[in-house]
C-alpha positions as CSV (number, residue, x, y, z in Angstrom):
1,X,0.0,0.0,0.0
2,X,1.1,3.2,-1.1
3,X,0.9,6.4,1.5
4,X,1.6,9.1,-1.5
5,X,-0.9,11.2,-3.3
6,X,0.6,12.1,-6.5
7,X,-1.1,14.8,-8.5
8,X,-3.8,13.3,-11.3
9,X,-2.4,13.2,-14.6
10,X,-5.1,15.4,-15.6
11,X,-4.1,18.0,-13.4
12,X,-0.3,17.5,-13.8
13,X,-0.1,19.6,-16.9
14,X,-1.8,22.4,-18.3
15,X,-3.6,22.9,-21.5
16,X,-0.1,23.1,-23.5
17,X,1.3,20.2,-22.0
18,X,3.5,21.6,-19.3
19,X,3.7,20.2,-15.9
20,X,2.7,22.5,-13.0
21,X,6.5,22.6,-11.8
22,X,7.9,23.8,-14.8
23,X,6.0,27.1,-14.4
24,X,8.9,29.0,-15.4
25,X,10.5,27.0,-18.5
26,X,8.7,26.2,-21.8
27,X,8.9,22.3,-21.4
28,X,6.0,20.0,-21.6
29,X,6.1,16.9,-19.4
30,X,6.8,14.7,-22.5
31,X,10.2,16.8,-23.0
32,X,11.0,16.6,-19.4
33,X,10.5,12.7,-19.1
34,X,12.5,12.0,-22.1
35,X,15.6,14.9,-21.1
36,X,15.3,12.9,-17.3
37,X,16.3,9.3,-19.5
38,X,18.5,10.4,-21.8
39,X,20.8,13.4,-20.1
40,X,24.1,13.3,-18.9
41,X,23.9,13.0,-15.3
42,X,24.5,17.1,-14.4
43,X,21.4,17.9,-16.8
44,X,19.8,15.4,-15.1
45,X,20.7,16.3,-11.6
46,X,19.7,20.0,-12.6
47,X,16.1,18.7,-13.8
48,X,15.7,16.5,-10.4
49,X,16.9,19.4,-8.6
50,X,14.6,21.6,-10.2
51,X,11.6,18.8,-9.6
52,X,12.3,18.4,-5.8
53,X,12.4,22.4,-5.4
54,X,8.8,22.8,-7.6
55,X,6.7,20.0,-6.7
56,X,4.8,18.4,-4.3
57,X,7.0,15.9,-2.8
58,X,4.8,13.1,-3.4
59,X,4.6,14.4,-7.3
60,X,8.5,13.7,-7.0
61,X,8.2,10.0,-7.0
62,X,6.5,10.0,-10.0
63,X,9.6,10.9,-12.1
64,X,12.5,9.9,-9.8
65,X,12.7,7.4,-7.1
66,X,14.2,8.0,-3.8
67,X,17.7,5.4,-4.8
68,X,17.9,8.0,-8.0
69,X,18.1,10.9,-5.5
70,X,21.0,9.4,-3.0
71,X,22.5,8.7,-6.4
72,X,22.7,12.2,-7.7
73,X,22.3,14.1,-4.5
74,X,25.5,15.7,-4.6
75,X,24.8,17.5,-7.7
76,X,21.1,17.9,-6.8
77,X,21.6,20.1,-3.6
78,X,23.0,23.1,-5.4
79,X,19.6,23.0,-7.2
80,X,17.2,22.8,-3.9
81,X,17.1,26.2,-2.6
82,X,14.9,26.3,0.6
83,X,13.3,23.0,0.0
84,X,16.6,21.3,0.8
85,X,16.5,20.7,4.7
86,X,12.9,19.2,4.0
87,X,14.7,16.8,1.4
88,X,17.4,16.0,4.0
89,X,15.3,15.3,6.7
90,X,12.9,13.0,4.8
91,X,15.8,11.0,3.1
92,X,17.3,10.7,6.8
93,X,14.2,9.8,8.5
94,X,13.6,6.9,5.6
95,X,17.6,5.9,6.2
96,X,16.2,4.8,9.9
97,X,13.6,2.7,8.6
């Protein structure tokens, strides 16, 4: 059983095709999936980085899963801004577990 609440996929993206958490870049959700599986891993920490600051975190798990963030956290936390003591203490708290 699964304790997240992702967004719908209906209300992910706008009428354009652009996720809520790209508000300011003009990238639809297709575009950001495919740049997330096919970037070198500093793009890609840059677009994680970007997700984790911009979206719900439940929304995160959608796109990246939580061995993918301990992999790139390094380059991520540049990218985090104020979100990034949230991101530390839930990755800590599920290190516990």
């Amino acid at each position: 059983m699964s304790v997240l609440n992702p967004t719908p996929p209906d209300l992910l993206v706008d009428a354009a095709g652009r996720p809520y958490f790209l508000w300011d870049v003009d990238m639809t959700l297709v575009q950001f999936e495919a740049l997330l599986r096919t970037s070198d891993r500093l793009t890609k920490a840059y677009l994680v980085g970007k997700l984790m600051r911009q979206a719900k975190p439940d929304d995160v798990f959608t796109f990246v899963s939580e061995a993918e963030i301990r992999e790139l956290w390094h380059d991520v936390v540049p990218y985090l801004g104020r979100s990034r003591s949230l991101w530390e203490w839930l990755l800590e708290a599920w290190e516990k577990r």
